[in-house]
PyMOL CGO cylinders between C-alpha atoms (Angstrom):
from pymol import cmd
from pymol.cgo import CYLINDER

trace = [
    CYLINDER, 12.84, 0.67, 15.10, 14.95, -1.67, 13.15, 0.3, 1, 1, 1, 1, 1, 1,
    CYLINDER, 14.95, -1.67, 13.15, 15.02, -0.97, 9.17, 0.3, 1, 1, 1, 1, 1, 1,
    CYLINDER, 15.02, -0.97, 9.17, 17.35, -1.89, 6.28, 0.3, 1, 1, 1, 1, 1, 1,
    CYLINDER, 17.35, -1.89, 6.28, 18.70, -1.53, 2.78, 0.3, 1, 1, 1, 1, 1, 1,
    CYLINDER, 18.70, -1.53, 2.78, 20.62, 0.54, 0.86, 0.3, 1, 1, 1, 1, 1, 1,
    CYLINDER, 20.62, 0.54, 0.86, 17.98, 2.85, 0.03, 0.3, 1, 1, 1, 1, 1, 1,
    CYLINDER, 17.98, 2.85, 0.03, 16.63, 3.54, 3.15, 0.3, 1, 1, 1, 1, 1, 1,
    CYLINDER, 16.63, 3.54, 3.15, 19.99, 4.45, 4.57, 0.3, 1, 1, 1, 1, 1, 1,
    CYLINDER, 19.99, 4.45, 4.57, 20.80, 6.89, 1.88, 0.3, 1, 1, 1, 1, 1, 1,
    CYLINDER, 20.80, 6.89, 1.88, 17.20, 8.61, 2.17, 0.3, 1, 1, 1, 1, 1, 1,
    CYLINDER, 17.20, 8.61, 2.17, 16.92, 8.66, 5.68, 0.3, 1, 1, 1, 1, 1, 1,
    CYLINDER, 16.92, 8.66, 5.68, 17.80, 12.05, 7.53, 0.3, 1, 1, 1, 1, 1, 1,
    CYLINDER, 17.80, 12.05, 7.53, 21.15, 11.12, 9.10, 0.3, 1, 1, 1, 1, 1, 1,
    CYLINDER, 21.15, 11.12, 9.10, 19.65, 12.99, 12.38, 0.3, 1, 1, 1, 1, 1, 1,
    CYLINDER, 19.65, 12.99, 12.38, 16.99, 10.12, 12.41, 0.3, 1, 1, 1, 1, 1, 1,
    CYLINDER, 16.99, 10.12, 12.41, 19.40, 7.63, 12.71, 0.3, 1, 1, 1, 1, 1, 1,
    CYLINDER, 19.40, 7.63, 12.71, 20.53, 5.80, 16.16, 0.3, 1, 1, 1, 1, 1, 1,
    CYLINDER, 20.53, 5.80, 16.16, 23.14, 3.40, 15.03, 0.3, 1, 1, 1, 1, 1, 1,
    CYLINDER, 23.14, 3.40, 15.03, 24.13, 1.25, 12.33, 0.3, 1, 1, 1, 1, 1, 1,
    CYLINDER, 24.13, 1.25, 12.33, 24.94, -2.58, 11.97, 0.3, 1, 1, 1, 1, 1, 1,
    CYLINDER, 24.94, -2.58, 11.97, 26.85, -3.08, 8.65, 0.3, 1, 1, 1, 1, 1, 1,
    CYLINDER, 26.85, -3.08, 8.65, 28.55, -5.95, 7.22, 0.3, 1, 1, 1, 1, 1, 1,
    CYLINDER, 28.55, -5.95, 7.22, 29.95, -4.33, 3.88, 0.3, 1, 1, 1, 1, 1, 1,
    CYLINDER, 29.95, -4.33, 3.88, 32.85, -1.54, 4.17, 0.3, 1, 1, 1, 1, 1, 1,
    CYLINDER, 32.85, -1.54, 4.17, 31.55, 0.35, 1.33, 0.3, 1, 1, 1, 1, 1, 1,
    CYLINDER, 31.55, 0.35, 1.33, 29.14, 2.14, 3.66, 0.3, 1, 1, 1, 1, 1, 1,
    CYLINDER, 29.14, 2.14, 3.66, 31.54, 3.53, 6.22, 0.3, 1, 1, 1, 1, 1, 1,
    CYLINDER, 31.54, 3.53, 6.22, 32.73, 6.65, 4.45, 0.3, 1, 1, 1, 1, 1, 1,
    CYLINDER, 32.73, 6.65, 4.45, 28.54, 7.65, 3.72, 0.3, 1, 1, 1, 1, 1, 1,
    CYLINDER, 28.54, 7.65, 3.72, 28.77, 6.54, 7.65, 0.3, 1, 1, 1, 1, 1, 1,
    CYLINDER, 28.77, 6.54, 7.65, 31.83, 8.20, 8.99, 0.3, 1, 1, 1, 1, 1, 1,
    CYLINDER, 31.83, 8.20, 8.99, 30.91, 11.38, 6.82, 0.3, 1, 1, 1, 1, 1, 1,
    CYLINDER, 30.91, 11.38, 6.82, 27.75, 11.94, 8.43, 0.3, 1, 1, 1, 1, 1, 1,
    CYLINDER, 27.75, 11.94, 8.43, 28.54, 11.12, 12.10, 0.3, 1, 1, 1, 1, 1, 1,
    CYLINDER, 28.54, 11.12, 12.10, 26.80, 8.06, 12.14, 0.3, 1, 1, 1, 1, 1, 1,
    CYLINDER, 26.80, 8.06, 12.14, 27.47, 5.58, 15.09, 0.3, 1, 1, 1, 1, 1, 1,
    CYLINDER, 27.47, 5.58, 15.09, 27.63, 1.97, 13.85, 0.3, 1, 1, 1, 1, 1, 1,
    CYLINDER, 27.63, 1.97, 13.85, 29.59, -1.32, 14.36, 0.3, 1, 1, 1, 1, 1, 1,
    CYLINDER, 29.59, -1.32, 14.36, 30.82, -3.56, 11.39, 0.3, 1, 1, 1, 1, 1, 1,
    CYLINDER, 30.82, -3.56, 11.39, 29.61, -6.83, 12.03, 0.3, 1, 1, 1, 1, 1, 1,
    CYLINDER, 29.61, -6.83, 12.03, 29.28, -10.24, 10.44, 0.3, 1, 1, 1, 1, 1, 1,
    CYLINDER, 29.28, -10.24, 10.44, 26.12, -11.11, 8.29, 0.3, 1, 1, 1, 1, 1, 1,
    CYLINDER, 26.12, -11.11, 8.29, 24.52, -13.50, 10.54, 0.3, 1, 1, 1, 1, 1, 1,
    CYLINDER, 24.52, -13.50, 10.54, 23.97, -10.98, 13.07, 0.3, 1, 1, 1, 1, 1, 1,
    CYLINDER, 23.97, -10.98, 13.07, 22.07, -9.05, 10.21, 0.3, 1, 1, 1, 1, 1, 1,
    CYLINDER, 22.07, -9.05, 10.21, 19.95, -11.93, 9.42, 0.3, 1, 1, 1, 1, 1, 1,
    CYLINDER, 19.95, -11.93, 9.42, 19.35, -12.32, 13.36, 0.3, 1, 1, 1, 1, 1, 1,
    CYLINDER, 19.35, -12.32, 13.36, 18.22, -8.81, 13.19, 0.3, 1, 1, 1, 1, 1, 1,
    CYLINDER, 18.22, -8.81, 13.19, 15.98, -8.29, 10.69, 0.3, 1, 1, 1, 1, 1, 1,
    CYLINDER, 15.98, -8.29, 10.69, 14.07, -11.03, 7.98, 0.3, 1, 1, 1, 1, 1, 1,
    CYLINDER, 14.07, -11.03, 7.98, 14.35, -9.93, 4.30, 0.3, 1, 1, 1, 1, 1, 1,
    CYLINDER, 14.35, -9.93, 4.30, 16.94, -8.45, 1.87, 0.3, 1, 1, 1, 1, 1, 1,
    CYLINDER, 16.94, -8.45, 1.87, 19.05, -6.10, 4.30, 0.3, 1, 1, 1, 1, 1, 1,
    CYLINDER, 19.05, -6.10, 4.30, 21.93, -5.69, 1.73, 0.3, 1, 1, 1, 1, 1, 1,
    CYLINDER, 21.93, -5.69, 1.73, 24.73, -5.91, 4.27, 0.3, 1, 1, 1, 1, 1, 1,
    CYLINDER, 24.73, -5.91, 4.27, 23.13, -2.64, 6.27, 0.3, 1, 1, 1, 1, 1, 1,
    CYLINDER, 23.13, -2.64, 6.27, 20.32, -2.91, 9.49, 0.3, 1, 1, 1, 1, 1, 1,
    CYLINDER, 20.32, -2.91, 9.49, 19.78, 0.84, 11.05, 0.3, 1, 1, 1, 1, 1, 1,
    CYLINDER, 19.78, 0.84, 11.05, 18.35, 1.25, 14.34, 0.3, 1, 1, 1, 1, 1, 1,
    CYLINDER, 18.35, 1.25, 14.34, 16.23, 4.59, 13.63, 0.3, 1, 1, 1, 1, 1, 1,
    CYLINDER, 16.23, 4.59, 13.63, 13.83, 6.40, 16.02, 0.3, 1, 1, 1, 1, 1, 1,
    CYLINDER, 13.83, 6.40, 16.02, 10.03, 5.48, 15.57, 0.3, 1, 1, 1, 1, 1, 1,
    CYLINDER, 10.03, 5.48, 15.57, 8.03, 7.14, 12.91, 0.3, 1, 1, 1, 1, 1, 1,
    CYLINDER, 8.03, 7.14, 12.91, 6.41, 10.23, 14.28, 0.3, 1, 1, 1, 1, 1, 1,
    CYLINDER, 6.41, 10.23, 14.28, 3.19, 10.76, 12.32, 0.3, 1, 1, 1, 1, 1, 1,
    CYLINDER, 3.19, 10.76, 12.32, 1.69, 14.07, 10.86, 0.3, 1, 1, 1, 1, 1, 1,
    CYLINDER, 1.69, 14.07, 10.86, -1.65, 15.09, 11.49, 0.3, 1, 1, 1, 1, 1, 1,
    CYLINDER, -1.65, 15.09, 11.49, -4.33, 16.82, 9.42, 0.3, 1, 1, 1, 1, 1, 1,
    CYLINDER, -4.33, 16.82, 9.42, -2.87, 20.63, 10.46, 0.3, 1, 1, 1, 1, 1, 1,
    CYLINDER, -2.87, 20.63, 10.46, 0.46, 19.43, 8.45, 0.3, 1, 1, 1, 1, 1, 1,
    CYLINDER, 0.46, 19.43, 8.45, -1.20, 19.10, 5.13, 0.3, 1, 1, 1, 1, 1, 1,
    CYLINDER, -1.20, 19.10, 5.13, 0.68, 20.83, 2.54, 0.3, 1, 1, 1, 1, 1, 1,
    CYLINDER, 0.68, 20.83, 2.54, -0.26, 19.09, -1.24, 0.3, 1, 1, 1, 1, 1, 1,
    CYLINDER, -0.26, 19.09, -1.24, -3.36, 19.23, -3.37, 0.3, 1, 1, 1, 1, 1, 1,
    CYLINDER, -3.36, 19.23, -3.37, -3.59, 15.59, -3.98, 0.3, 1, 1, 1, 1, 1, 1,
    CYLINDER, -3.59, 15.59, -3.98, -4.43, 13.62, -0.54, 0.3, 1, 1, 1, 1, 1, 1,
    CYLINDER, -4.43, 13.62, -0.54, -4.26, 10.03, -0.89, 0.3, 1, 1, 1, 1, 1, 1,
    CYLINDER, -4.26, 10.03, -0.89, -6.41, 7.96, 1.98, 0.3, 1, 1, 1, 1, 1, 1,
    CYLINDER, -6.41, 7.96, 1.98, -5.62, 4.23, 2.85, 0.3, 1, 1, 1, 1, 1, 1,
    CYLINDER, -5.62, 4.23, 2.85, -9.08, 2.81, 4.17, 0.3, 1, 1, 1, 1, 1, 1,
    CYLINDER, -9.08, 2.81, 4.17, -7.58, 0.27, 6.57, 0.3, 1, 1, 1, 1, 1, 1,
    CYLINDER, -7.58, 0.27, 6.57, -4.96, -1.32, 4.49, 0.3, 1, 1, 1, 1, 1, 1,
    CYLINDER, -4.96, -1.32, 4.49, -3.59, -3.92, 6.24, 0.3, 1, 1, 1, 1, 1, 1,
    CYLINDER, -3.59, -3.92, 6.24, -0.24, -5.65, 3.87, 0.3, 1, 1, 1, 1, 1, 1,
    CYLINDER, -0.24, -5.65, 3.87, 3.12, -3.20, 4.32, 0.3, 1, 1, 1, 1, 1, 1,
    CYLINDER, 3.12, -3.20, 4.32, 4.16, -4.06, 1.10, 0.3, 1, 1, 1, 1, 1, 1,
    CYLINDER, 4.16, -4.06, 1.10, 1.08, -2.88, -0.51, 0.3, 1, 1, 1, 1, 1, 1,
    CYLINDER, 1.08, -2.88, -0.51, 1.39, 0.52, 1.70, 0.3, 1, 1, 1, 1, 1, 1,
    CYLINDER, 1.39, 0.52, 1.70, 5.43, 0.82, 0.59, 0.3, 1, 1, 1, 1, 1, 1,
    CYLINDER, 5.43, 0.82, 0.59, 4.64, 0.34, -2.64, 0.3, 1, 1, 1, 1, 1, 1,
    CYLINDER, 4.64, 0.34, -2.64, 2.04, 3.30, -2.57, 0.3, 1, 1, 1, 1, 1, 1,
    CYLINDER, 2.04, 3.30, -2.57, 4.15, 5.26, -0.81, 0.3, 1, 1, 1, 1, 1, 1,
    CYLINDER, 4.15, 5.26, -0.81, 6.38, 4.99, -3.50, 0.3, 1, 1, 1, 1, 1, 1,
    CYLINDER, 6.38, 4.99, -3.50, 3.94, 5.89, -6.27, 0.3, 1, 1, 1, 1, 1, 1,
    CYLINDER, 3.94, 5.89, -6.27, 2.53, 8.58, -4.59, 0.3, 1, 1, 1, 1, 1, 1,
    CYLINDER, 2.53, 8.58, -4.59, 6.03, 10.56, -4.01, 0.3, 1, 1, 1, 1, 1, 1,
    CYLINDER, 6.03, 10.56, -4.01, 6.99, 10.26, -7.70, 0.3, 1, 1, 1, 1, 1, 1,
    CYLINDER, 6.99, 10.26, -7.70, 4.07, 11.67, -8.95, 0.3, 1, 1, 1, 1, 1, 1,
    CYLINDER, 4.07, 11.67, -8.95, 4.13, 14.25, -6.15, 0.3, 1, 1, 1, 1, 1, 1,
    CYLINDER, 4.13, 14.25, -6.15, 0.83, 13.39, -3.92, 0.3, 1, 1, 1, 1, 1, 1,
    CYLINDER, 0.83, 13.39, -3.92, 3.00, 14.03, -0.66, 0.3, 1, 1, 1, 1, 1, 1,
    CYLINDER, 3.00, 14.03, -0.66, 0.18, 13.54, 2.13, 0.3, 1, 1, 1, 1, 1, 1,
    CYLINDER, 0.18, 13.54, 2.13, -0.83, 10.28, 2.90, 0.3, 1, 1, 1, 1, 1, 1,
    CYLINDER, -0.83, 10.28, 2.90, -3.37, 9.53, 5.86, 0.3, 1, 1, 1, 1, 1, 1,
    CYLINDER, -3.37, 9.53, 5.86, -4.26, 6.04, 7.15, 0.3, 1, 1, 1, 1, 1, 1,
    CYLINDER, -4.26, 6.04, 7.15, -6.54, 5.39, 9.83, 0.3, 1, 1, 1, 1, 1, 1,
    CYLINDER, -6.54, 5.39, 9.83, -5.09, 4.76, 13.86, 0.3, 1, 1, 1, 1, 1, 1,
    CYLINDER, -5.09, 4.76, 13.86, -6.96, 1.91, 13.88, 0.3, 1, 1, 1, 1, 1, 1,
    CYLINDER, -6.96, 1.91, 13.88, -7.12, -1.75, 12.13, 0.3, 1, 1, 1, 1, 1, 1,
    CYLINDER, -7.12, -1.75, 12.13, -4.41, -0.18, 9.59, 0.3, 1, 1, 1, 1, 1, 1,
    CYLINDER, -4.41, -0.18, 9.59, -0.86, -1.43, 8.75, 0.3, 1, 1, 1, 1, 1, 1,
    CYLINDER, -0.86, -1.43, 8.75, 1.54, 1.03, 10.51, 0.3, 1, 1, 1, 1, 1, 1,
    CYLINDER, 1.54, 1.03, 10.51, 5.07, 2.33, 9.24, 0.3, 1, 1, 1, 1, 1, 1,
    CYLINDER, 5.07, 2.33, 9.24, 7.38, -0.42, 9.91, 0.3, 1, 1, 1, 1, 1, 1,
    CYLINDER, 7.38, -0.42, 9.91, 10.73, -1.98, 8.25, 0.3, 1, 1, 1, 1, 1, 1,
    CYLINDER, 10.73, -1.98, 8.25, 8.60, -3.95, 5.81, 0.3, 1, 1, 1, 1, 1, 1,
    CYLINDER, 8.60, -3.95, 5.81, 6.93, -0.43, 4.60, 0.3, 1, 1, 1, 1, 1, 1,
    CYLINDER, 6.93, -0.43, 4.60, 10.36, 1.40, 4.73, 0.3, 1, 1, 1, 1, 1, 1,
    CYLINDER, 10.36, 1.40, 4.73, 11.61, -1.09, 2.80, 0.3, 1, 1, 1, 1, 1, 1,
    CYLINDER, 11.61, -1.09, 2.80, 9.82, -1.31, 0.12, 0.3, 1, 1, 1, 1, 1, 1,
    CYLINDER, 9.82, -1.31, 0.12, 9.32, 2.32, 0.15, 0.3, 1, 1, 1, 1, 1, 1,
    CYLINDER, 9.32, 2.32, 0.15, 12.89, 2.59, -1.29, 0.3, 1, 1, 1, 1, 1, 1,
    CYLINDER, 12.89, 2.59, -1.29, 13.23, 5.27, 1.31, 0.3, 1, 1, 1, 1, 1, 1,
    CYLINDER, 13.23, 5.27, 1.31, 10.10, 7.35, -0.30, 0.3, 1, 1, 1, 1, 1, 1,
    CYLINDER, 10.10, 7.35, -0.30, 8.86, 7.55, 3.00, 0.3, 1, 1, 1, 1, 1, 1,
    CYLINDER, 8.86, 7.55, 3.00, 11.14, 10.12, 3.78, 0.3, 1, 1, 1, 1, 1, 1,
    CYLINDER, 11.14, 10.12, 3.78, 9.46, 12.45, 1.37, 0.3, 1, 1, 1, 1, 1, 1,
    CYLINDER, 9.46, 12.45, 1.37, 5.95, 11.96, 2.28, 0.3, 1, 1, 1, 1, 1, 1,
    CYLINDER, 5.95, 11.96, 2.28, 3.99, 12.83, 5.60, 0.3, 1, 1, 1, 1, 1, 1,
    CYLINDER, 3.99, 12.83, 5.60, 1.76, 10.15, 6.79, 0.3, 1, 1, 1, 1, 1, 1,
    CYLINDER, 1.76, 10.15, 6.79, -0.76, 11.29, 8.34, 0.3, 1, 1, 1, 1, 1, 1,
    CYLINDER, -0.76, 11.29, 8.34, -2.61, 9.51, 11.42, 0.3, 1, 1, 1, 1, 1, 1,
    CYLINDER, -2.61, 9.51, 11.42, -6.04, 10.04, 12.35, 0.3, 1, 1, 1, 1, 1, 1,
    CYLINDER, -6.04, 10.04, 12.35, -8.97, 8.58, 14.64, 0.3, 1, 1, 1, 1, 1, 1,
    CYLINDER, -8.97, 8.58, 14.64, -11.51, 8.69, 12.16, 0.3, 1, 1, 1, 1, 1, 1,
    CYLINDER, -11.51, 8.69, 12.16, -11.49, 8.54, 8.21, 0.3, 1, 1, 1, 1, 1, 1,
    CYLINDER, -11.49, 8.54, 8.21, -14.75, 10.04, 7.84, 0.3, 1, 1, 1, 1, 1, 1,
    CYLINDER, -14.75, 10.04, 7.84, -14.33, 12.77, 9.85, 0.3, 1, 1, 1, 1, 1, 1,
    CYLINDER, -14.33, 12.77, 9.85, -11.46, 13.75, 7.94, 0.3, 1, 1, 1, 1, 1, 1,
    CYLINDER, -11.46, 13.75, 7.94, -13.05, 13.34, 4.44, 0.3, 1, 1, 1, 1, 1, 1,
    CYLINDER, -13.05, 13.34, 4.44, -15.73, 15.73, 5.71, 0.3, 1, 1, 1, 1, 1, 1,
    CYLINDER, -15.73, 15.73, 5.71, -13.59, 18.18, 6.84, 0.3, 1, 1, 1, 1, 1, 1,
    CYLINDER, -13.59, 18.18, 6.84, -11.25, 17.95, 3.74, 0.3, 1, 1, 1, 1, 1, 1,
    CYLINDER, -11.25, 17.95, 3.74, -14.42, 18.67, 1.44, 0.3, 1, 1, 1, 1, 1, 1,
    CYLINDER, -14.42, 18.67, 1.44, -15.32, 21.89, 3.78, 0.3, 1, 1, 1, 1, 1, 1,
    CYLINDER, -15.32, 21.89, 3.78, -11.52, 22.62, 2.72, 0.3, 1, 1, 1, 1, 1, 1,
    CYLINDER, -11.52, 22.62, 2.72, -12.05, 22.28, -0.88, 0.3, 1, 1, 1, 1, 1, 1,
    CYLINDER, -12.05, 22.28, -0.88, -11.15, 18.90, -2.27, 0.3, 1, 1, 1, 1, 1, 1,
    CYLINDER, -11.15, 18.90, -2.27, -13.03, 16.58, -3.95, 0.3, 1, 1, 1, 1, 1, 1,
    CYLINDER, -13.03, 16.58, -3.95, -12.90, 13.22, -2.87, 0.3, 1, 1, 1, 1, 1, 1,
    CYLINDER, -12.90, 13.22, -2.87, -12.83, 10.20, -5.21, 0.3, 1, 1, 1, 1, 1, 1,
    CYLINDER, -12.83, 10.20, -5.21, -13.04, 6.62, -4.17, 0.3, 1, 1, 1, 1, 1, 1,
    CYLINDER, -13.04, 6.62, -4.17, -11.62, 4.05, -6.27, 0.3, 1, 1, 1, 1, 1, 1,
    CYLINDER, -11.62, 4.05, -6.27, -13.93, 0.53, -6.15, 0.3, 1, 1, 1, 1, 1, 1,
    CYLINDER, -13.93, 0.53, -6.15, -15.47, -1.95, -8.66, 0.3, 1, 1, 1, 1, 1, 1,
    CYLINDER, -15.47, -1.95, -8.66, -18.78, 0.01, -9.46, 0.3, 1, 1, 1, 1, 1, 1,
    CYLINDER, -18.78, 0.01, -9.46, -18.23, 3.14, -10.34, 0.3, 1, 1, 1, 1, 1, 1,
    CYLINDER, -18.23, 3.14, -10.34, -17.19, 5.54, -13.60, 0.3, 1, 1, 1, 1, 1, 1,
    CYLINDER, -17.19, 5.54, -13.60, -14.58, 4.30, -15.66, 0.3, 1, 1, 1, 1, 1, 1,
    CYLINDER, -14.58, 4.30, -15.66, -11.28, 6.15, -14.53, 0.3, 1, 1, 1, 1, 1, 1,
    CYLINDER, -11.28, 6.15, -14.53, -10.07, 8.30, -17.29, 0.3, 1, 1, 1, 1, 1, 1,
    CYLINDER, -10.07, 8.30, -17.29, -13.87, 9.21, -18.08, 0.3, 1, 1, 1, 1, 1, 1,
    CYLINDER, -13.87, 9.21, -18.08, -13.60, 11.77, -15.20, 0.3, 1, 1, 1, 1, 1, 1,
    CYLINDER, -13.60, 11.77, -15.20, -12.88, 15.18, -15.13, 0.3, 1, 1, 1, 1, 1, 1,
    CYLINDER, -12.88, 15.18, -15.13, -10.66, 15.58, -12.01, 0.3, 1, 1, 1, 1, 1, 1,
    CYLINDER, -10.66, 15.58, -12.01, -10.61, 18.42, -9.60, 0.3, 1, 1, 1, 1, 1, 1,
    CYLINDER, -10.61, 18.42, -9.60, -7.32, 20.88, -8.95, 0.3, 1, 1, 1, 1, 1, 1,
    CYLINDER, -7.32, 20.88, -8.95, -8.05, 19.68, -5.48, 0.3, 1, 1, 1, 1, 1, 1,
    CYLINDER, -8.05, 19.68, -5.48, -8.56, 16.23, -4.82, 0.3, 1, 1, 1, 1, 1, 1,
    CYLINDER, -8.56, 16.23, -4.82, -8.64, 13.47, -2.76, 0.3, 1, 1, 1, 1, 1, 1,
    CYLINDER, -8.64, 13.47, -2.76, -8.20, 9.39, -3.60, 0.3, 1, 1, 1, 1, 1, 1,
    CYLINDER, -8.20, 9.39, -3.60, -9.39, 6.55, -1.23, 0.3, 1, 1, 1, 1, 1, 1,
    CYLINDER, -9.39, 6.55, -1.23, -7.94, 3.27, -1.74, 0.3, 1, 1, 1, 1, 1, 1,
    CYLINDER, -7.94, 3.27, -1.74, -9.85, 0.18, 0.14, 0.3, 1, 1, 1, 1, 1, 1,
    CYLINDER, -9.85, 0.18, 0.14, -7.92, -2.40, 1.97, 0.3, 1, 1, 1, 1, 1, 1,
    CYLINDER, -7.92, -2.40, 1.97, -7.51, -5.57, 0.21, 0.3, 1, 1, 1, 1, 1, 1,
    CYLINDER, -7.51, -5.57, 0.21, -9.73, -7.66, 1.31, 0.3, 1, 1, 1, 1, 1, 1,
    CYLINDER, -9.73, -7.66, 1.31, -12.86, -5.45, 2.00, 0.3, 1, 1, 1, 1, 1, 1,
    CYLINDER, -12.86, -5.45, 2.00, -12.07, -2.68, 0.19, 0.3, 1, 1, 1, 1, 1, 1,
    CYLINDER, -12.07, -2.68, 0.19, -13.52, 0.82, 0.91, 0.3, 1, 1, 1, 1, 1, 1,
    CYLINDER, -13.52, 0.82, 0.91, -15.83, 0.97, 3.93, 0.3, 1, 1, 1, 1, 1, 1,
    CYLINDER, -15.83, 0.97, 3.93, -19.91, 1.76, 3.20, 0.3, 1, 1, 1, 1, 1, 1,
    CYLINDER, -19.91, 1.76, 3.20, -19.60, 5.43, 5.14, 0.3, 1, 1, 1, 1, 1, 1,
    CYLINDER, -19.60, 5.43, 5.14, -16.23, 6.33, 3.40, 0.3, 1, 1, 1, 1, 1, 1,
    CYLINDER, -16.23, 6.33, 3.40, -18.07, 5.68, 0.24, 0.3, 1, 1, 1, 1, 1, 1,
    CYLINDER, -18.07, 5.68, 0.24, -21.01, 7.81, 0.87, 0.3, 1, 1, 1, 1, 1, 1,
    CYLINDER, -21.01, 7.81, 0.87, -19.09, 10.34, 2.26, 0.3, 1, 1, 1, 1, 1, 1,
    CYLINDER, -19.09, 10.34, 2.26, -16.93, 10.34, -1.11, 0.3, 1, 1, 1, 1, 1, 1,
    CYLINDER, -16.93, 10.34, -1.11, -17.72, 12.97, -4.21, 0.3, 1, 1, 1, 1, 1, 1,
    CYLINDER, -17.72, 12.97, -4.21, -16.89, 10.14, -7.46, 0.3, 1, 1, 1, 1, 1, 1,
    CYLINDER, -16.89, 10.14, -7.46, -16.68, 6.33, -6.97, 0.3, 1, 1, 1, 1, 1, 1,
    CYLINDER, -16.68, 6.33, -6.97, -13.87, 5.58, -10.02, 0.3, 1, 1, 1, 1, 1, 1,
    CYLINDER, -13.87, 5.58, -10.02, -13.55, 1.81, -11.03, 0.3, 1, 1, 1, 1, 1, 1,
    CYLINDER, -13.55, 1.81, -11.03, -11.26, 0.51, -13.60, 0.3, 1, 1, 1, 1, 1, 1,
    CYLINDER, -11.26, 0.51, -13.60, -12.68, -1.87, -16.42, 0.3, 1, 1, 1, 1, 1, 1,
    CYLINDER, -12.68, -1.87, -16.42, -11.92, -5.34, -15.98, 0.3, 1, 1, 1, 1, 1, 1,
    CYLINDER, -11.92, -5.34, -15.98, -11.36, -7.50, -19.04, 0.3, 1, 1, 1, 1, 1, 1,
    CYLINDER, -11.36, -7.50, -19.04, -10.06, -10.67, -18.01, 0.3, 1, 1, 1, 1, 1, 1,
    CYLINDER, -10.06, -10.67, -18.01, -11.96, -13.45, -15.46, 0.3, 1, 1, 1, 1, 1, 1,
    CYLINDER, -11.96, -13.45, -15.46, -10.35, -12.05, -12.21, 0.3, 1, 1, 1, 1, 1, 1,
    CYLINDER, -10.35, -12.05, -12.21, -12.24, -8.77, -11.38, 0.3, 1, 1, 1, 1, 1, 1,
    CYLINDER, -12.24, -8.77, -11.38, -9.83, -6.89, -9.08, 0.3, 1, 1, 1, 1, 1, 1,
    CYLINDER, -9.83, -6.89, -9.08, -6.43, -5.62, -9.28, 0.3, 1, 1, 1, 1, 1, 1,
    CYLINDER, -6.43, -5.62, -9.28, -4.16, -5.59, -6.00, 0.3, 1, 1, 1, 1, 1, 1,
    CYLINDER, -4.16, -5.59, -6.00, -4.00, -2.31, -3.60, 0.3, 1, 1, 1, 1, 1, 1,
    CYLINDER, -4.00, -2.31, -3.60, -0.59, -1.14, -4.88, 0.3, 1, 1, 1, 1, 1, 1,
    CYLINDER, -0.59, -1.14, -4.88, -1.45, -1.89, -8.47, 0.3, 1, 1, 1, 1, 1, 1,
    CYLINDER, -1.45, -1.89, -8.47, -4.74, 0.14, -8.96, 0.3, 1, 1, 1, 1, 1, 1,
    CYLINDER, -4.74, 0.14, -8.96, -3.61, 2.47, -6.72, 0.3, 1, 1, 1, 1, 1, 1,
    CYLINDER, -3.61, 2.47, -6.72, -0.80, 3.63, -9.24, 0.3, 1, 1, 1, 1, 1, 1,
    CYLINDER, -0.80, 3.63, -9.24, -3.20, 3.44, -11.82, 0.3, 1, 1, 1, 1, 1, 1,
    CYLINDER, -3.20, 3.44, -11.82, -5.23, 5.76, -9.95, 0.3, 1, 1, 1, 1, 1, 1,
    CYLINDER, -5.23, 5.76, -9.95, -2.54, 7.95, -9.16, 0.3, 1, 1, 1, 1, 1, 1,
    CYLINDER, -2.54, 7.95, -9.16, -0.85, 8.51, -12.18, 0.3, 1, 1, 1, 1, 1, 1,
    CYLINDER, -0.85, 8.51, -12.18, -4.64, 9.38, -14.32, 0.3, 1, 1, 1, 1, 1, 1,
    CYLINDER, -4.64, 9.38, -14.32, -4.99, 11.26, -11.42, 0.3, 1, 1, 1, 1, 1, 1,
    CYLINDER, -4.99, 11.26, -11.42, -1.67, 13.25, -11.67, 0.3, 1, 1, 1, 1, 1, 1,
    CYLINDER, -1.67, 13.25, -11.67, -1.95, 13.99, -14.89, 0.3, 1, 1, 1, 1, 1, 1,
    CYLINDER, -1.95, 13.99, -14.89, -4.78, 16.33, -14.91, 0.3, 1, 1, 1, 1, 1, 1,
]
cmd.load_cgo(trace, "trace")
């Protein structure tokens, strides 16, 4: 799998890396330091590479391997209910490792998977987080509440946010962006949690209300 940036090379386990295309000289010693194969060639074979922002750095890595539900380790479980944009899912990814929810789990199918685009805009968080894959999101809500947590689903009709009183053990469900959460996921969920709308437009994007979410959520 082809990724890029600056980031993602200096958060990526050097072990995880295949080889390196670089344009810029400044990375060889970071390179050369950690045994990393690479070849210093000319930007336009960077741009043939990849599309986007590479910063002078493309990095052949292997291919994701995802976690399943025996790896979870963290008290705060975030669930993507078919998300489908990988900048949405970086930028989650992102949120969820600074406030600390470390166990992500997305569905195997009709899902955006881990690619460069989610790497990328990651900022290499994705290195500190375990996404987890499964066959069916309701089947692992149910067996997450047998475990303890308390799932909350985040959609338009529900209680406002920062009315709730949150559980040490919880769960949050963000819907994909154009459907949102699915009917079973909801009814399978403990809370649905909305955040009031002021304005004319009545929904937020994923990423947005999803850090919303996460950081009320983190807090308690």
């Amino acid at each position: 799998m082809l990724v890029y940036g600056k980031n993602v090379l200096y958060e990526t386990e050097p072990s995880k890396i295949k080889k390196v295309y670089t344009s810029r000289k400044d990375y060889l010693p970071y390179l050369q330091e950690h045994n990393i194969k690479y070849d210093l060639v000319t930007t336009n074979i960077l741009d043939a590479k990849v599309k986007g922002n590479h910063q002078g750095i493309v990095i052949d890595m292997l291919d994701y391997k995802y976690y399943t539900m025996d790896d979870i380790d963290s008290d705060f479980i975030v669930i993507l209910d078919h998300l489908t944009d990988p900048h949405n899912m970086g930028a989650i990814i992102r949120t969820c490792e600074c406030i600390g929810a470390t166990n992500i789990i997305i569905p195997k199918d009709r899902s955006v998977l881990v690619n460069d685009t989610v790497f990328k805009t990651s900022a290499g968080a994705i290195n500190n987080v375990k996404i987890i894959m499964v066959a069916n999101l309701n089947n692992a809500i149910l067996k997450l509440k047998k475990d303890g947590y308390f799932v909350y689903c985040a959609d338009m009709d529900g209680t406002n946010y920062k009315e709730v009183d949150y559980a040490a053990k919880k769960v949050l469900v963000i819907g994909s962006e154009g459907e949102g959460v699915s009917k079973l996921v909801k009814e399978n969920s403990d809370v649905i949690i909305s955040l009031p709308m002021y304005g004319k437009i009545n929904s937020l994007n994923a990423s947005v209300s999803a850090g919303i979410f996460l950081y009320e959520m983190g807090k308690r």
